[in-house]
C-alpha positions in Angstrom: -11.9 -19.6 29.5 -15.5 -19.3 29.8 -17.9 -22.3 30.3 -19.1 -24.0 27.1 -22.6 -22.0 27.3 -20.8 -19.4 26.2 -19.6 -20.5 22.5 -22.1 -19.2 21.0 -22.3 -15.7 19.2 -25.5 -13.5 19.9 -27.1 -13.5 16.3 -26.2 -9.9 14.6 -23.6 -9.3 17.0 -21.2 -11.8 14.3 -17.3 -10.3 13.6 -17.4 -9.0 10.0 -14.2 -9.5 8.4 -10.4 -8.4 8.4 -10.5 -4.1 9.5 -7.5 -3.0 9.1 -3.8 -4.2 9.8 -0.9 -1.8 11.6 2.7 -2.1 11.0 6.1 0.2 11.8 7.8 1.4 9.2 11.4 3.2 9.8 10.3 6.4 8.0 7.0 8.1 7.3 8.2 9.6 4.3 9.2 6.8 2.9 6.0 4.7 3.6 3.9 7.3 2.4 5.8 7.6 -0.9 5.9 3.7 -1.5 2.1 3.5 -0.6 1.1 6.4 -2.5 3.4 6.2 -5.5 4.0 2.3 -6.1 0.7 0.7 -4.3 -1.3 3.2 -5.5 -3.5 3.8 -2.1 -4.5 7.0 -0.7 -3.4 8.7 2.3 -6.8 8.9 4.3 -5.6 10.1 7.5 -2.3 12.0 8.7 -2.6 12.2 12.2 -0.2 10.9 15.6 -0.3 7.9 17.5 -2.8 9.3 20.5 -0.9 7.6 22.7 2.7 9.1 21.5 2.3 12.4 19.9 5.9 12.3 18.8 4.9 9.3 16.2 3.2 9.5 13.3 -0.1 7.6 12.3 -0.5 7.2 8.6 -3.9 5.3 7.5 -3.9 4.4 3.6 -7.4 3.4 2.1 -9.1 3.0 -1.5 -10.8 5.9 -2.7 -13.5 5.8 -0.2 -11.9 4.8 3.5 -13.8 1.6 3.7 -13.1 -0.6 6.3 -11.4 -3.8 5.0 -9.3 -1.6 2.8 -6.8 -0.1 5.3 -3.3 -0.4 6.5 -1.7 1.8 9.1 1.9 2.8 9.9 3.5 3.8 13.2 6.9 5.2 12.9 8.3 5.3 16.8 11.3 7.7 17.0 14.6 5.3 17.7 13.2 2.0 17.2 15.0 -1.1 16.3 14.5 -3.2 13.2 12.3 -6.4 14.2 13.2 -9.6 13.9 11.1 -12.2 12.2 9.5 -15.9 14.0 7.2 -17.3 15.4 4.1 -15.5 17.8 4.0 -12.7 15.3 1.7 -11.3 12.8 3.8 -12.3 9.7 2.7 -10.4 6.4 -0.2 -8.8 5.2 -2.4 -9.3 2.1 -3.6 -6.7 -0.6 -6.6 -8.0 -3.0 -6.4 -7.2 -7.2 -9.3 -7.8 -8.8 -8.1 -10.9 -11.3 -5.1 -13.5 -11.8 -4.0 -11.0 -15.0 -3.5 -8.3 -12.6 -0.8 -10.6 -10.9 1.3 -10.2 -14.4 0.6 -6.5 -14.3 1.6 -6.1 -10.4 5.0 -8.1 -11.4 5.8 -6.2 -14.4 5.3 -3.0 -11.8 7.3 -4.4 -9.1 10.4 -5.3 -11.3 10.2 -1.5 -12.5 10.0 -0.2 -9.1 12.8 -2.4 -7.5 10.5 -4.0 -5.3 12.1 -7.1 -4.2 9.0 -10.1 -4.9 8.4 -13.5 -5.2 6.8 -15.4 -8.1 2.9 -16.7 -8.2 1.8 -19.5 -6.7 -1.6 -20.6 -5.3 -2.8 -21.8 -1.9 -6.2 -22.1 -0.8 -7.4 -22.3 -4.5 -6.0 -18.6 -4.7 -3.4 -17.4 -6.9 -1.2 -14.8 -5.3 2.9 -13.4 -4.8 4.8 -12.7 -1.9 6.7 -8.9 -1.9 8.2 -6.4 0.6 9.4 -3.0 0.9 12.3 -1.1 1.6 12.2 -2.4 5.7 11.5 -6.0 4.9 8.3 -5.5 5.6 6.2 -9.0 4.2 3.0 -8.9 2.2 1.3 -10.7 -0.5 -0.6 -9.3 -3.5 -3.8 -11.7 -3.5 -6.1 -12.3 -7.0 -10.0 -11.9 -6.1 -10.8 -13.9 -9.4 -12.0 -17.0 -7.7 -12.8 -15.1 -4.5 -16.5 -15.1 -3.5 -17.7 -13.2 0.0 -16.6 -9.8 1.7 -17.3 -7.1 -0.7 -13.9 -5.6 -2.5 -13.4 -1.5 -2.1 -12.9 1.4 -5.0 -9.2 1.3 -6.2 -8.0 4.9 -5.8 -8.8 7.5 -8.4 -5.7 9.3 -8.4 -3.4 6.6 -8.7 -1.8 5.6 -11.9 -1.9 2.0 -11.2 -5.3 0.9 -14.2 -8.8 0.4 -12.3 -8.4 -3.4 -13.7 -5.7 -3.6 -11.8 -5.8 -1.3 -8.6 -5.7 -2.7 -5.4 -9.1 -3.0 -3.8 -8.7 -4.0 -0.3 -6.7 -5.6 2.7 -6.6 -9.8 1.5 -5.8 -12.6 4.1 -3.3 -11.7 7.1 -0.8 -14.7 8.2 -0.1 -15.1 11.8 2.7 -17.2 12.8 2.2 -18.8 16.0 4.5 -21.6 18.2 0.8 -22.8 20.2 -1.3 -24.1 17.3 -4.0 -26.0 19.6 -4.4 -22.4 21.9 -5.1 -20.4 18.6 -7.3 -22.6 16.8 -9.8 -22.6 20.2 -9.7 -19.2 20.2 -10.5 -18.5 16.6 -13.2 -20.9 16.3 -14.7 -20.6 20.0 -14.3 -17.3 21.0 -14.4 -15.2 17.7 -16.4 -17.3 15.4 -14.1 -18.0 12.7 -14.6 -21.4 10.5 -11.3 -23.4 9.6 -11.7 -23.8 5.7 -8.5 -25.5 5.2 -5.6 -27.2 5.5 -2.1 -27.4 3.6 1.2 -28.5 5.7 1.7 -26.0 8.5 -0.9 -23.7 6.6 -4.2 -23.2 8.1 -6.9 -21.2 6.7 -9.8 -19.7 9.1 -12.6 -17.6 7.7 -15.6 -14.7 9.3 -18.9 -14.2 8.4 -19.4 -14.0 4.4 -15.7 -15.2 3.9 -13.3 -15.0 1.1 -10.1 -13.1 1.2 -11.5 -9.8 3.0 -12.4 -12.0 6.1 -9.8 -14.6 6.3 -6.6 -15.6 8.6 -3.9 -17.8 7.4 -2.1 -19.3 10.9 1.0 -20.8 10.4 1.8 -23.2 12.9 5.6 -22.7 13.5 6.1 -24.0 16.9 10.1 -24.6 16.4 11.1 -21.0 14.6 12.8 -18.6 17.3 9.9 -15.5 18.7 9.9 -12.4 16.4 11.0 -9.0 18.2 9.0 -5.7 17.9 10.3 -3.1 15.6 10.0 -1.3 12.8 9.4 -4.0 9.1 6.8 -5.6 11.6 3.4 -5.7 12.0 1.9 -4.3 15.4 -1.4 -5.5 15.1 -4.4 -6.5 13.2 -8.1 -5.6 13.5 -11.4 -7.3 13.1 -14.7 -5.9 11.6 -17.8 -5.6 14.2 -20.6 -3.2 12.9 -21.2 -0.6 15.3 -21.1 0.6 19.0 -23.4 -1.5 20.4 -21.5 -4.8 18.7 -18.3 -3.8 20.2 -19.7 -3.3 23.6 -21.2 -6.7 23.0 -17.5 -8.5 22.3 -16.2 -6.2 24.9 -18.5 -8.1 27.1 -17.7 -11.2 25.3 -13.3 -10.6 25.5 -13.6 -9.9 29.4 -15.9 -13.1 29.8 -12.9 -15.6 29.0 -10.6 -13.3 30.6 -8.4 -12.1 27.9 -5.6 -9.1 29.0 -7.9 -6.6 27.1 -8.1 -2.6 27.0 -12.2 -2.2 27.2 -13.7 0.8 24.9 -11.0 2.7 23.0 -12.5 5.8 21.1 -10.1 6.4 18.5 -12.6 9.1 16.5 -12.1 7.4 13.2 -13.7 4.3 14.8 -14.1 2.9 18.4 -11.8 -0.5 19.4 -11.1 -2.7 21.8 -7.7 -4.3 22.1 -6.9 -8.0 23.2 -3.8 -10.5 23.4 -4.9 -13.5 21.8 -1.7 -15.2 22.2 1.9 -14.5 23.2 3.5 -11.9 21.3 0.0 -11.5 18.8 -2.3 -8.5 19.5 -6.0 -8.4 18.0 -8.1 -5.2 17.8 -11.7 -4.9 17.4 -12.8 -1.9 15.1 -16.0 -0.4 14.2 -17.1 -0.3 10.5 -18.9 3.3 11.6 -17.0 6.3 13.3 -15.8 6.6 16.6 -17.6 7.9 19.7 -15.9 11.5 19.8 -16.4 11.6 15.4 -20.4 10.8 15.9 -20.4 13.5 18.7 -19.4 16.1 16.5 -21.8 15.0 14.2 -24.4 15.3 16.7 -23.2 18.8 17.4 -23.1 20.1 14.2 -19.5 21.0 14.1 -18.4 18.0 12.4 -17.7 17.9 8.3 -21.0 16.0 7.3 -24.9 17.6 7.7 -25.9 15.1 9.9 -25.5 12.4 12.2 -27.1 9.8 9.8 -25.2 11.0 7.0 -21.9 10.1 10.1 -22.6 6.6 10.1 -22.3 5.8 6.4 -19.6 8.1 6.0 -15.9 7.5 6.7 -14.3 8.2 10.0 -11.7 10.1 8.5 -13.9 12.3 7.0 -15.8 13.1 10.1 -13.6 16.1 11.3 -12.2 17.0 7.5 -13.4 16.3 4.1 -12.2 13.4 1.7 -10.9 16.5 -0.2 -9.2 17.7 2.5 -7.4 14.8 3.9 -3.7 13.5 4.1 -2.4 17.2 3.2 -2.4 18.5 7.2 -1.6 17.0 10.2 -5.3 16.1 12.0 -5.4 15.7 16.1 -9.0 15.0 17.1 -10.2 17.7 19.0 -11.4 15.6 22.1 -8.2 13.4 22.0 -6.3 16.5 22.3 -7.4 19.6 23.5 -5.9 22.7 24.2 -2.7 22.6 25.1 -2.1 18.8 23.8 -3.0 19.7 20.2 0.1 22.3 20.4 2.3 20.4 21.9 1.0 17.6 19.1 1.3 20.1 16.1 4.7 21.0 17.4 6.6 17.5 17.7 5.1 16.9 14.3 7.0 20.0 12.7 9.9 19.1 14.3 10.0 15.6 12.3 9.8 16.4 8.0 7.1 15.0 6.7 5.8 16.2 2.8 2.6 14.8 2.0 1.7 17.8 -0.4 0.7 15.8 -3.7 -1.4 13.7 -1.2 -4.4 15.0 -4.0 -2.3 14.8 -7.2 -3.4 12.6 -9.9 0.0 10.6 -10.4 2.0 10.5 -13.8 1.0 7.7 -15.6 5.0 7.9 -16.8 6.3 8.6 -13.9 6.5 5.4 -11.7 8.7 5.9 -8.2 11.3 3.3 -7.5 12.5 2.3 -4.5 15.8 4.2 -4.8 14.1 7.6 -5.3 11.9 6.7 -2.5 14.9 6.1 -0.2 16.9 9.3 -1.8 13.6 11.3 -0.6 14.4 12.9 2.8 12.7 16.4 2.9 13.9 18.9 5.4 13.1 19.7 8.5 9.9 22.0 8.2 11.3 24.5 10.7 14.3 24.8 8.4 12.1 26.0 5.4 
């Protein structure tokens, strides 16, 4: 690692909070209908992965696309069910605005067959552990003693009550087998505080704090390693403001020598990608949009008037409305021009995907189970 001179974080440069987690799911159909339909989160973005055209990349939000608010599914063509352990981002969090909101959130889940735990509280923080149809872990988190990152807008169209909604990602667990390595790294390289302690339970907190900016390690050094596949996460992401603080940790990542990517423009933000341990990859996101998204703006040609109006606006509303979004597949033009964005839109229609009610308010009767979700399998678009 760097020398010791280093520590230190430039003032205003500081990391701002959890961004946005990634997992695979083993159908995009079904993760969009249990997201949509039992979480009550919007489908902000339908795009690819930009690295393999013949995945989907769903991003689901709260009304507005903040950062903070979004999780992100992969589904990879043929991959295997992963395997749980140790080195591994274990299970992500979703906040609810009070501890009565657990009750409601339970109530929900027993009607929707979503396999859950019961409350408890760690961390002086009530919360329950779920999952859905994969096995995939997460934790529904109360925000009523929660003081620090600002919560989102719970989504308008949902049927899930505003008292209620979800409003946000909450803490993200990582499971590692190398306590000691991660603990420097949080506190030394990234600037995290460690706030607490209970049994192999470690909390570690960013800027402002509370449960948009927090990491719970578990240090689980005898558990066997988790494999890569689909019910697992892929990777999580960290808050920095804009493109000149991610150059900045760019900088900062390559100084103590960390397997990193250097400047990713994704459009709907601009990243850097690092391996802070084995098996445990960490992203760096921009709260504004991408380079290519604030070049359209520049232009013209993008969805917004100007390029000041770009960076307080969503990226995923950048090169298509918040009206328009989730109900068409959207390639970034400079990600895939020509050519790439037909061979893109074409692997797409070859894999059925139905995201049609994507602006429907939901029935306030009509709550989706996960049997219905799993009976869902539309057909094959180039059937129709």
């Amino acid at each position: 690692m760097a020398n010791e001179t280093t520590f230190d974080i430039k003032e205003g440069f500081e990391l701002g909070g959890i961004h946005h987690v990634t997992a695979i799911s083993s159908s995009a159909q079904h993760i969009y209908d249990f997201f949509t339909n039992i979480l009550g989160l919007r489908l902000a973005k339908l795009t690819v992965n930009q690295d393999d055209y013949e995945t989907y990349h769903l991003y689901f939000t709260d009304e507005d696309g903040n950062a903070g608010t979004d999780m992100t599914f992969f589904d990879f063509p043929g991959i295997p069910k992963g395997t749980k352990g140790t080195n591994n981002i274990d299970r992500a969090s979703f906040r609810v605005p009070s501890d009565e909101s657990l009750t409601y959130w339970l109530d929900r889940f027993d009607r929707a067959e979503v396999i859950h735990g019961e409350v408890a509280e760690r961390f002086g923080k009530k919360f329950f552990e779920f999952e859905d149809f994969d096995g995939q872990q997460y934790q529904i988190i109360s925000d009523q003693n929660n003081v620090g990152v600002a919560a989102g807008k719970p989504w308008q169209l949902s049927n899930v009550p505003d008292e209620h909604g979800i409003v946000g990602l909450g803490p993200v667990f990582v499971k590692i087998s190398n306590f000691e390595h991660i603990d420097l790294v949080l506190q030394k390289v990234l600037g995290f505080r460690r706030t607490g302690d209970d049994g192999a339970f470690h909390q570690y907190e960013l800027a402002e704090g509370g449960n948009g900016a927090t990491l719970i390690i578990q240090d689980d050094p005898n558990e066997g390693v988790a494999w890569q596949g689909f019910g697992n996460i892929h990777h999580l992401a960290l808050r920095v403001k804009d493109p000149d603080s991610l150059r900045y940790w760019i900088d900062r990542i390559k100084s103590f020598r960390f397997p990193d990517s250097g400047l990713v423009d994704r459009f709907y933000f601009s990243s850097e990608y690092f391996q802070v341990a084995q098996g445990v990859l960490f992203e760096l996101a921009t709260d504004t949009p991408g380079v290519g998204a604030l070049d359209m703006a520049k232009s013209g040609a993008g969805k917004v008037d100007s390029y000041e109006e770009a960076l307080i606006t969503s990226g995923f509303w950048i090169d298509e409305t918040k009206d328009e979004a989730g109900l068409d597949l959207s390639l970034p033009p400079h990600l895939f021009p020509g050519d790439e964005a037909v061979k893109a839109a074409t692997a797409a229609r070859l894999r059925p995907l139905d995201t049609s009610d994507a602006h429907d308010k939901r029935d306030d009767n009509d709550l989706w189970t996960i049997s219905r979700i799993l009976e869902h399998n539309p057909v094959n678009k180039t059937a129709e």
